[in-house]
Structures are given as structure tokens and as C-alpha cells.
Backbone as numpy.savetxt, mean C-alpha at the origin, in Angstrom:
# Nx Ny Nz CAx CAy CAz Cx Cy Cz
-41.41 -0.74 -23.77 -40.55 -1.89 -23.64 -39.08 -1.48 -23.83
-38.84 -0.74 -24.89 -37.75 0.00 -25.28 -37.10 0.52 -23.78
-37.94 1.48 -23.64 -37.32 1.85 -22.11 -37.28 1.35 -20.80
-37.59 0.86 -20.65 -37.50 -0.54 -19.81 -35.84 -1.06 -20.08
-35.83 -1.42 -20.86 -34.45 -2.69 -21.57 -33.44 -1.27 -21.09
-33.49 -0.06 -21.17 -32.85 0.75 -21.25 -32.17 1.05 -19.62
-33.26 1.12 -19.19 -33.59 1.55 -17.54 -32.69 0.22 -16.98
-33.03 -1.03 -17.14 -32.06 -2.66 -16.60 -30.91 -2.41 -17.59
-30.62 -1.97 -18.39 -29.04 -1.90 -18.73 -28.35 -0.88 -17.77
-28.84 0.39 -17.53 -28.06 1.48 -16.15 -27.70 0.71 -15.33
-29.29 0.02 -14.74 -28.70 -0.48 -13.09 -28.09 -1.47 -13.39
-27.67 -2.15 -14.45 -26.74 -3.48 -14.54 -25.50 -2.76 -14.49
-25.28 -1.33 -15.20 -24.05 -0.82 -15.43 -23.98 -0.09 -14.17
-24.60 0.23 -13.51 -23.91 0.74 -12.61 -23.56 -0.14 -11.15
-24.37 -1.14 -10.99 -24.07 -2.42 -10.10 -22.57 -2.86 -10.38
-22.54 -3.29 -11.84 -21.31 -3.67 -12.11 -19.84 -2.95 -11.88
-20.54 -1.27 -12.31 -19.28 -0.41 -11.61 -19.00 -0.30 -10.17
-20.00 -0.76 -9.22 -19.46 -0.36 -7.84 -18.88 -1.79 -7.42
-19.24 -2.97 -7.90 -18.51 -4.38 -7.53 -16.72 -4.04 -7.82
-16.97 -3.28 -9.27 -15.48 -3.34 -9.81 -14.81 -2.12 -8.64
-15.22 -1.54 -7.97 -14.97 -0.51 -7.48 -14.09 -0.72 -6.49
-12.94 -0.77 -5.59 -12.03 -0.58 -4.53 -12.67 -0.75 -2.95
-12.54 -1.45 -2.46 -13.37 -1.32 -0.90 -12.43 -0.66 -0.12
-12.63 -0.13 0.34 -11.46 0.73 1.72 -11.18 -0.39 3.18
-10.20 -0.80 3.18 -9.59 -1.87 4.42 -8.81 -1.14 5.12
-9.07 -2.04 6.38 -7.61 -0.79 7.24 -6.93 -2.78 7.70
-5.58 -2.35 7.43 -4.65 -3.30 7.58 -3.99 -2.94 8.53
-3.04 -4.14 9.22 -1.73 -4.10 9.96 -0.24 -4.75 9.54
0.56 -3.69 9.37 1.91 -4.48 8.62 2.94 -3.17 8.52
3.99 -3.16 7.59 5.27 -2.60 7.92 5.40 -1.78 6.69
5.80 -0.70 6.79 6.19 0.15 5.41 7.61 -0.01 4.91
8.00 -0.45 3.79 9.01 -1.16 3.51 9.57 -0.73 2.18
10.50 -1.35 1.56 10.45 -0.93 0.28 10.42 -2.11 -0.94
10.10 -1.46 -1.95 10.21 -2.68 -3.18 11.52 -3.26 -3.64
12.55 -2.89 -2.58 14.08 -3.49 -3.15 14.38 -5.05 -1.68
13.62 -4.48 -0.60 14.16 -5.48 0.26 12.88 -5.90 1.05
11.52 -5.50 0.33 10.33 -6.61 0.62 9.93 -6.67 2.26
10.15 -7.40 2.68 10.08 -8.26 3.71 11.39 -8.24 5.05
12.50 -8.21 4.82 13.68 -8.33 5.00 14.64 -7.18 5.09
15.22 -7.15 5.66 16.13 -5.87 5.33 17.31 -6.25 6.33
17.95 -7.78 6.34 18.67 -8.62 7.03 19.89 -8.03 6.50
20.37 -7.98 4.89 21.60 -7.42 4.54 21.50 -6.37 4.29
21.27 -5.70 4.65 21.77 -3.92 4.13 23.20 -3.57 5.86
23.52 -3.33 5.09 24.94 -2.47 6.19 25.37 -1.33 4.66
25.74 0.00 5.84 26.52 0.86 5.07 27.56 1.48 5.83
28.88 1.37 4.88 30.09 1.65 5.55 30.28 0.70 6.68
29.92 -0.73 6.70 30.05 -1.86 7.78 29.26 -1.44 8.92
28.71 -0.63 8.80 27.85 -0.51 10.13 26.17 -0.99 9.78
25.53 -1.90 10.27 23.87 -2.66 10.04 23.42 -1.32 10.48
22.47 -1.68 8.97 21.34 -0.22 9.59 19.85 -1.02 10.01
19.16 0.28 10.37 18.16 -0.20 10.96 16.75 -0.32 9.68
15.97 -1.07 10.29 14.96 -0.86 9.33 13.97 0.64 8.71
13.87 1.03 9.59 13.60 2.26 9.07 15.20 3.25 7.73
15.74 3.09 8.68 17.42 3.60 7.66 17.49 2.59 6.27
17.33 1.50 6.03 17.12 0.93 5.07 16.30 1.56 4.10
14.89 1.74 4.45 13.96 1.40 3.72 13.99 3.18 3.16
14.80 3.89 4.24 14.35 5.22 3.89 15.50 5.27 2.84
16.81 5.15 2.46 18.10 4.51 1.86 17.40 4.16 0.51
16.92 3.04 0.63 16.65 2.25 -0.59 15.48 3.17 -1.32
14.75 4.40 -0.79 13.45 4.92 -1.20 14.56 6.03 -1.71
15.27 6.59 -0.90 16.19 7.61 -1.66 17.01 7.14 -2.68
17.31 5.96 -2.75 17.90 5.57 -3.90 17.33 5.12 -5.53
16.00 5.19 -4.92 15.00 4.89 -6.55 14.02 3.98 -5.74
13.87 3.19 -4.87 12.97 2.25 -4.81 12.20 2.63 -4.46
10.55 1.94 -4.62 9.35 2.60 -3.66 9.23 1.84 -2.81
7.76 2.72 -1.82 7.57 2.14 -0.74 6.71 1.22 -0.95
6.60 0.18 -0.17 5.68 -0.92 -0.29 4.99 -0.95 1.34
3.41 -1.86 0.85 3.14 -2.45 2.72 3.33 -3.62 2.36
3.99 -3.99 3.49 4.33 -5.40 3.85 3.21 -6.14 5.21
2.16 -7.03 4.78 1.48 -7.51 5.86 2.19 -9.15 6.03
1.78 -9.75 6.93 1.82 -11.07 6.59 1.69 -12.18 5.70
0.70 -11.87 5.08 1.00 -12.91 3.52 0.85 -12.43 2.49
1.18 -10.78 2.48 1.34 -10.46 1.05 1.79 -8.93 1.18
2.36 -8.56 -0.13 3.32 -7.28 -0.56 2.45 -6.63 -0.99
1.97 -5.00 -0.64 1.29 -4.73 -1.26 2.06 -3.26 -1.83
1.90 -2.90 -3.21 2.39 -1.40 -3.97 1.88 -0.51 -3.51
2.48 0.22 -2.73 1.30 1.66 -2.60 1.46 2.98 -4.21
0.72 3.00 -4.25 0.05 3.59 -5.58 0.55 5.37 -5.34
-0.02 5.84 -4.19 0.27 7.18 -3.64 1.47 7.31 -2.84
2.84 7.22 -3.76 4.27 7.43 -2.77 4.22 8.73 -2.40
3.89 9.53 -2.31 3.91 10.86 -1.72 2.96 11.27 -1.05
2.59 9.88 0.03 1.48 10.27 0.90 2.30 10.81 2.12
1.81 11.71 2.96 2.26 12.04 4.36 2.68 10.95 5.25
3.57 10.52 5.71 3.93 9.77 7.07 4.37 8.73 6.35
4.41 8.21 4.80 5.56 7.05 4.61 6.79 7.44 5.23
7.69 8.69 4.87 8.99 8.42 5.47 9.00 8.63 6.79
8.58 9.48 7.17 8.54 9.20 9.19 8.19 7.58 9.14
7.06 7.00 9.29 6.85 5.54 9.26 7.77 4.53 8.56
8.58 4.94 7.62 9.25 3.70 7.03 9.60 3.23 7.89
9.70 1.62 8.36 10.31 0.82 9.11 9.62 0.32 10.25
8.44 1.06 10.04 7.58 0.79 11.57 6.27 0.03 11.05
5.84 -0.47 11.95 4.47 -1.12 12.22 3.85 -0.32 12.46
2.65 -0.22 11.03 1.64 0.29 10.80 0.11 -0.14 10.60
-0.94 0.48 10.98 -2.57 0.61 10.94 -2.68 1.76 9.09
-3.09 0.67 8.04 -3.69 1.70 7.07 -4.74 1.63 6.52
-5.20 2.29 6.28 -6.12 2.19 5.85 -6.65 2.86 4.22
-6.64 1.84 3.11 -7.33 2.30 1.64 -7.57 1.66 0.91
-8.08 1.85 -0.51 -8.35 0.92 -1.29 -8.03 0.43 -2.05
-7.83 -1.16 -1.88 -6.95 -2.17 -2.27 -7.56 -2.61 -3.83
-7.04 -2.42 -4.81 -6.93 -3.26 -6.40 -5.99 -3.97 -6.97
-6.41 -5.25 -6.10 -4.99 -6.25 -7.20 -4.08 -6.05 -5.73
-2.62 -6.02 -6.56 -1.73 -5.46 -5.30 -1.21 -4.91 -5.21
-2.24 -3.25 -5.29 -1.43 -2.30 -4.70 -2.72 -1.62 -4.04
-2.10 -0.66 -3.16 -3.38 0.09 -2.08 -2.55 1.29 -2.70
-4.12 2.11 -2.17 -4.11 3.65 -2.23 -4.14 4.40 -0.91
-3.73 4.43 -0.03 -3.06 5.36 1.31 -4.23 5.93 1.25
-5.09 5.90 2.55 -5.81 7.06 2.84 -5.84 7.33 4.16
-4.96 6.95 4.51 -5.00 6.90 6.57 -3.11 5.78 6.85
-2.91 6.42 7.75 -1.33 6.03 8.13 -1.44 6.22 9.10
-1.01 4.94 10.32 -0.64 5.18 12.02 -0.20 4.54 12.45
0.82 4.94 13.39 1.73 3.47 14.41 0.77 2.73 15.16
1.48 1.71 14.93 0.54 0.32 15.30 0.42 0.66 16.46
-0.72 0.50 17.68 -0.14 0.55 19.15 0.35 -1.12 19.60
């Protein structure tokens, strides 16, 4: 009986660890940064409007991180030193990783077609 009770506590614990566990999504949305979100309407430097990519790469050299930006929500990327954020900053992107709360973990990066 003992082992029994023992054996249904594992598979409870380990059921429970893979629910808590990260699912891997592949999304569509914009690599951006955590200073201008969504937007990147005011940034000009030296009076000249930069572009979104020049922003976001700007504001990442200046301390901020990168963020994905989808349609109804901001998400943290966790891994800033994944390959192809700064080529991609500013562009419409396909990613794909696993999302906790709100931030993702980068495991795949590509221009949207």
C-alpha cells in the first residue's frame, strides 16, 4: 500500500511538472524594444526621423531590451543575445519559443513573408 501511495505521488509530480512546463508557439509580430513598445512615432536624432529598425537598434544600444511586440500583447524576450534580434529589429517577424507569463525564450527567428 505504502508503495502504491508512493508510485501516485511521482506521476502526480511529474504530470504537474510538465503542465507547469513552457509550450513552444511560433508567433507573428515585431522586434522592438522595452523603451518604445509598440511605437517608435517620436524618436528623431539630430532632427532627422529614424526608422524603426534605427530606433529600436538605438534604444537597445542605449540600455533597453528587446521585446516582441504581437497584437495584443508585449512580450520580454528572456534570451537578448539570441542571433537575428539586431538584423531583425524593426521587422516583422515568425518566432518561435516558450512562452511563461510575459516573456518568451527565442528558439527560432524569421522575416515574416
Amino acid at each position: 500500500m505504502r508503495r502504491m501511495a508512493i508510485v501516485i505521488a511521482a506521476v502526480c509530480l511529474v504530470l504537474i511538472g510538465s503542465a507547469a512546463r513552457a509550450s513552444a508557439e511560433t508567433l507573428t509580430g515585431r522586434i522592438s524594444d522595452a523603451m518604445c513598445g509598440r511605437s517608435h512615432d517620436t524618436k528623431t536624432e539630430h532632427g532627422k526621423k529614424m526608422t524603426d529598425k534605427e530606433c529600436t537598434q538605438a534604444c537597445v544600444q542605449h540600455g533597453s531590451a528587446y521585446v516582441f511586440v504581437t497584437q495584443d500583447k508585449i512580450l520580454k524576450i528572456a534570451n537578448q543575445d539570441f542571433s537575428g534580434l539586431k538584423t531583425l529589429a524593426g521587422d516583422t517577424v515568425k518566432v518561435t519559443g516558450d512562452i511563461r507569463g510575459d516573456t518568451i525564450t527565442v528558439a527560432k527567428i524569421e522575416k515574416a513573408k
